[in-house]
Backbone bond lengths (Angstrom), bond angles and torsions (degrees), N, CA, C in turn:
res aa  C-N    CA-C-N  psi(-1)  N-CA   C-N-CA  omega(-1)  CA-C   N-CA-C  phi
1 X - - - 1.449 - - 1.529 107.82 -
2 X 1.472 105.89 130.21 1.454 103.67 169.15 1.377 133.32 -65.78
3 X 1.333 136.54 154.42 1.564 122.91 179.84 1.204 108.70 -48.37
4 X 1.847 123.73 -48.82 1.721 112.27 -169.10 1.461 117.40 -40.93
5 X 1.776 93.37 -52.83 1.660 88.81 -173.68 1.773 107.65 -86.09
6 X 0.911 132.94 24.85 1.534 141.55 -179.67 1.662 92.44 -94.55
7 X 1.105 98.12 -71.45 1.854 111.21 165.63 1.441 107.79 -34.52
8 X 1.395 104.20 -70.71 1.750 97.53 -174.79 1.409 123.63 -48.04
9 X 1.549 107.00 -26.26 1.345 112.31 -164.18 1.415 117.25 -83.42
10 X 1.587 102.92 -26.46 1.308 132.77 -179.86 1.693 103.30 -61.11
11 X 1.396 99.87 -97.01 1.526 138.42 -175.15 1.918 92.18 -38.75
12 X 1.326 129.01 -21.38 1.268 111.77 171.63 1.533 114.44 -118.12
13 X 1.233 105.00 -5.65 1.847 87.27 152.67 1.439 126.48 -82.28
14 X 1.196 109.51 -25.22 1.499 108.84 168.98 1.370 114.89 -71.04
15 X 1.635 125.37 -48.25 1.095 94.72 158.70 1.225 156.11 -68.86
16 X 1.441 97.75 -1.91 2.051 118.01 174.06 1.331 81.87 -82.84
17 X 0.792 148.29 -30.01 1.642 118.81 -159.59 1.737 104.42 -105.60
18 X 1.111 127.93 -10.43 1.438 123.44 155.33 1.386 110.98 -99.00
19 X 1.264 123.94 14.83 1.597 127.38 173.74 1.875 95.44 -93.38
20 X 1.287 99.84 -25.54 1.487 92.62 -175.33 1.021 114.94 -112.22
21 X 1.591 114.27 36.83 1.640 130.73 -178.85 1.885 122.91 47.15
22 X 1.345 101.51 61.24 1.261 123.88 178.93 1.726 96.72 -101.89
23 X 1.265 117.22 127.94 1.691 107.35 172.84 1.426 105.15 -53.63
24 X 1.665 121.61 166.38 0.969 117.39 168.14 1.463 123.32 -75.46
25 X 1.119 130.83 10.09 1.981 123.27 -172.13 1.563 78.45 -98.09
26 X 1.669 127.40 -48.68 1.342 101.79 -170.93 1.494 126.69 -84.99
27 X 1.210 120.62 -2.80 1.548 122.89 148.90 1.533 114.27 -54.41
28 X 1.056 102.61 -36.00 1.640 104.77 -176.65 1.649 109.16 -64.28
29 X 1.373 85.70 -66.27 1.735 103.06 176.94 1.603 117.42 -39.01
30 X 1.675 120.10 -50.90 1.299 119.91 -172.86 1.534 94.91 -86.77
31 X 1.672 138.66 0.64 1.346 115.38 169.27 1.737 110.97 -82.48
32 X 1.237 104.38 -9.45 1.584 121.01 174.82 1.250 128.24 -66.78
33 X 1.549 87.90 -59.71 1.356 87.26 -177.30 1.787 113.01 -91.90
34 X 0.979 111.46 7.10 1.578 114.20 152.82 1.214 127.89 -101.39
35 X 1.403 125.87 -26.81 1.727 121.04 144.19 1.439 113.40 -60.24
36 X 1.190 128.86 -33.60 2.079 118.01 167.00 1.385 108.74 -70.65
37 X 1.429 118.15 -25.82 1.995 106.66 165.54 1.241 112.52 -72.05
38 X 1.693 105.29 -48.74 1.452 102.11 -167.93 1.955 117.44 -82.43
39 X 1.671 121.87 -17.99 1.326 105.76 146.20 1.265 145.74 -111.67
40 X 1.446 106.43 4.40 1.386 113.31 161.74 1.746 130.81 -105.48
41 X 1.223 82.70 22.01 1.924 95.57 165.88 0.965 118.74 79.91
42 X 1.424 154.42 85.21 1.371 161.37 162.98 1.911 103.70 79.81
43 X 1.494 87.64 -151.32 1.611 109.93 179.58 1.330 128.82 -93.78
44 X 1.420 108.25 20.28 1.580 119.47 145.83 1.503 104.05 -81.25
45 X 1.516 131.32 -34.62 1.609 122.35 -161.56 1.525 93.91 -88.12
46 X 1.723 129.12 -26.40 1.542 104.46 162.08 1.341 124.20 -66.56
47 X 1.626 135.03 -24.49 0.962 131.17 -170.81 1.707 98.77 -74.65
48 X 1.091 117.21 -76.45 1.606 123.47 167.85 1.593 105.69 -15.77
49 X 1.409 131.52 -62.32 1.315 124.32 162.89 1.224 115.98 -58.76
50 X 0.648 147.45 -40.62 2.235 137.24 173.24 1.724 76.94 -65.92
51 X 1.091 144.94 -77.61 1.778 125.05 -149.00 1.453 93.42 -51.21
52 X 1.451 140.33 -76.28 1.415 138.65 178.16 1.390 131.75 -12.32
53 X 1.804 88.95 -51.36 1.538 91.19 159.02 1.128 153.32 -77.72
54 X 1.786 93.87 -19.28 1.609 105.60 174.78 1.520 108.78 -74.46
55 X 1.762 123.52 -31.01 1.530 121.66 179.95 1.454 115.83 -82.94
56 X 1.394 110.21 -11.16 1.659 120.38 164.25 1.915 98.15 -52.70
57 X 1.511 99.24 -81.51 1.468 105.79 -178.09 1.490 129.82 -31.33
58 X 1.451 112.90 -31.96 1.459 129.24 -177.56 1.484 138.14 -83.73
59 X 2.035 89.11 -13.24 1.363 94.01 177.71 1.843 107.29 -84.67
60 X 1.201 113.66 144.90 1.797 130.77 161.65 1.522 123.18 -38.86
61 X 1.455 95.09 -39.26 1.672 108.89 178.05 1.726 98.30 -52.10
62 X 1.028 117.27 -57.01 1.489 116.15 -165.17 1.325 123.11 -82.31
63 X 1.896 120.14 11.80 1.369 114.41 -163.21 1.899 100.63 -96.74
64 X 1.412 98.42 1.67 1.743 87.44 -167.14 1.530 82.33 -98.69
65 X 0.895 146.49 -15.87 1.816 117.73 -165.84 1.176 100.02 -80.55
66 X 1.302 149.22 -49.75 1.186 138.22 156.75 1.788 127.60 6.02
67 X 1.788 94.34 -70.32 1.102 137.69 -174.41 1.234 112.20 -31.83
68 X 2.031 102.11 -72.78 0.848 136.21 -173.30 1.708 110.81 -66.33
69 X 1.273 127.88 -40.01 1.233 133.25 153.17 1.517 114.11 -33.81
70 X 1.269 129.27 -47.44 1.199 142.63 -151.81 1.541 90.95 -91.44
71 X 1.391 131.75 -62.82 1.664 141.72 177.37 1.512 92.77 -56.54
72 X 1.201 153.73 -53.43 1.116 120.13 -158.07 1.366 110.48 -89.72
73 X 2.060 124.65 -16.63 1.221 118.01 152.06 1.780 131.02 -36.52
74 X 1.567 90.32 -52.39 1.503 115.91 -166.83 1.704 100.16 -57.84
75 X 1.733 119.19 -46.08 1.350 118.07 -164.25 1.328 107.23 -85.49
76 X 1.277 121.79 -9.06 1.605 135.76 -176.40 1.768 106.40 -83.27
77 X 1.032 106.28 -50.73 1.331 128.88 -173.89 1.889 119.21 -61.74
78 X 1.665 92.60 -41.98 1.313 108.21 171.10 1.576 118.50 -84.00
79 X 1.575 117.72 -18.92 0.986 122.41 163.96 1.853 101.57 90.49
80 X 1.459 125.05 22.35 1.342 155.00 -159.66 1.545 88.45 -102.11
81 X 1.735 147.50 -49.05 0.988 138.17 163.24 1.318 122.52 -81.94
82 X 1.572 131.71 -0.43 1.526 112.92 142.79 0.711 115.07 -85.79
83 X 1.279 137.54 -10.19 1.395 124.29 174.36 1.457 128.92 -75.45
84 X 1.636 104.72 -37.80 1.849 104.74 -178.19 2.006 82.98 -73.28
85 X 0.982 123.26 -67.81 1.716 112.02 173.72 1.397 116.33 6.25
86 X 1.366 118.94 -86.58 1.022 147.66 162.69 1.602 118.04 -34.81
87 X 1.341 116.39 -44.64 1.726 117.10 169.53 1.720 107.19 -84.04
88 X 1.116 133.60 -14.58 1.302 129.96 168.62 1.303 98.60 -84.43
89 X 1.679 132.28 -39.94 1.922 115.48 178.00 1.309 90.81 -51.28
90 X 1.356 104.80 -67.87 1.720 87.90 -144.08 1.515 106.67 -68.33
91 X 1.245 127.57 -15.27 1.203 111.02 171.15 2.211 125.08 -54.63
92 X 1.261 100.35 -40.20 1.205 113.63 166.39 1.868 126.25 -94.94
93 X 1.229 99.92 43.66 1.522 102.45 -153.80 1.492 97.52 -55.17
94 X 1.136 119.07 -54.22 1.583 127.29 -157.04 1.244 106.66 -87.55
95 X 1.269 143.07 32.10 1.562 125.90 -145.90 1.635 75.98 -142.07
96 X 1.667 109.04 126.03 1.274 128.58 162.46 1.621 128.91 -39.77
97 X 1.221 122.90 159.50 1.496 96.00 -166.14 1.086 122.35 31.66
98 X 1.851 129.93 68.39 1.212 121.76 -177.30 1.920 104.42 -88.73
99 X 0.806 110.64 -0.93 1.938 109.47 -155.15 1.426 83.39 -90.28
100 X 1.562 143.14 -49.80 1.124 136.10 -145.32 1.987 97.85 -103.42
101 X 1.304 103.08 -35.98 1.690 87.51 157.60 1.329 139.72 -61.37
102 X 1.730 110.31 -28.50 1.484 118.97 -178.63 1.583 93.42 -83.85
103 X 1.250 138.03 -31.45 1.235 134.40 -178.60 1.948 112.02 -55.82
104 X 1.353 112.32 -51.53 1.484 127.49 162.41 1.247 96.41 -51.41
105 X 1.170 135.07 -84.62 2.061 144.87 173.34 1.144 87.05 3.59
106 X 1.766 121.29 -75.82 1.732 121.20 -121.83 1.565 71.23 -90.66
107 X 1.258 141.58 -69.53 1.290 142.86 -146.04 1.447 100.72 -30.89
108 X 1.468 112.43 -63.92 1.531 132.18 -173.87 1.264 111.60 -53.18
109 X 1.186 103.90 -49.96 2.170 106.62 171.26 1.249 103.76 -55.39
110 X 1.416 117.35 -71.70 1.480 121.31 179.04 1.454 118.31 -21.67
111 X 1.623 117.81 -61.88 1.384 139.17 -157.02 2.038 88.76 -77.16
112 X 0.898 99.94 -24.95 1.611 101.87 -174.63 1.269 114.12 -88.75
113 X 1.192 120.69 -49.40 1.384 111.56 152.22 1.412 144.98 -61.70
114 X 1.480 106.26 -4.66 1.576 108.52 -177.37 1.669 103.87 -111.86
115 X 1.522 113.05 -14.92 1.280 129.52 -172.93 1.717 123.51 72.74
116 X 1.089 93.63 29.14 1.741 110.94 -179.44 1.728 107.84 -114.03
117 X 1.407 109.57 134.23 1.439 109.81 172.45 1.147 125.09 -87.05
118 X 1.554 108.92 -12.66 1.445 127.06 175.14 1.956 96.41 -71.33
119 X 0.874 116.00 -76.34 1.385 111.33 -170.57 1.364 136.61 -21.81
């Protein structure tokens, strides 16, 4: 099969399948696992996909986003990130371009409180 119709085949089951109110992770999911039947050849390419997925789940790289999902619920929720927000405005009240300095501010608090430099 050529890419066009690989594409076509792709790009419109997912959208048939969120046309018929499927969330989107499982549109994703069933365009997968029917592009691994349909180009990697029968029910050896589902088994090979369940192994993929189980060593997807297992790697470390992927255990903090979760995490971090969960901390920025938790500080949202408590109302702990309007507040440092709010103490970096007024800390810079008068200072030009204030939106994009308090934005650097919160980043740095943020990243300081969670202990990540990425953040």
């Amino acid at each position: 099969m050529a890419w066009p119709e690989a594409l076509a085949l792709m790009l419109g089951l997912v959208c048939g399948a969120m046309a018929l109110g499927l969330p989107v992770a499982f549109a994703f999911l069933l365009a997968n696992i029917v592009g691994a039947f349909a180009f990697l050849g029968g029910s050896m390419s589902l088994s090979t996909f369940a192994a993929e997925c189980m060593q997807a789940i297992g790697r470390f790289s992927l255990t903090p986003i979760p995490l971090f999902i969960l901390m920025g619920e938790i500080l949202f929720q408590s109302g702990v990130a309007l507040k440092a927000i709010t103490a970096v405005d007024r800390l810079i009240a008068r200072v030009p371009g204030r939106l994009s300095i308090v934005t650097i501010f919160g980043g740095t608090l943020f990243s300081t409180l969670s202990g990540s430099t990425i953040a």
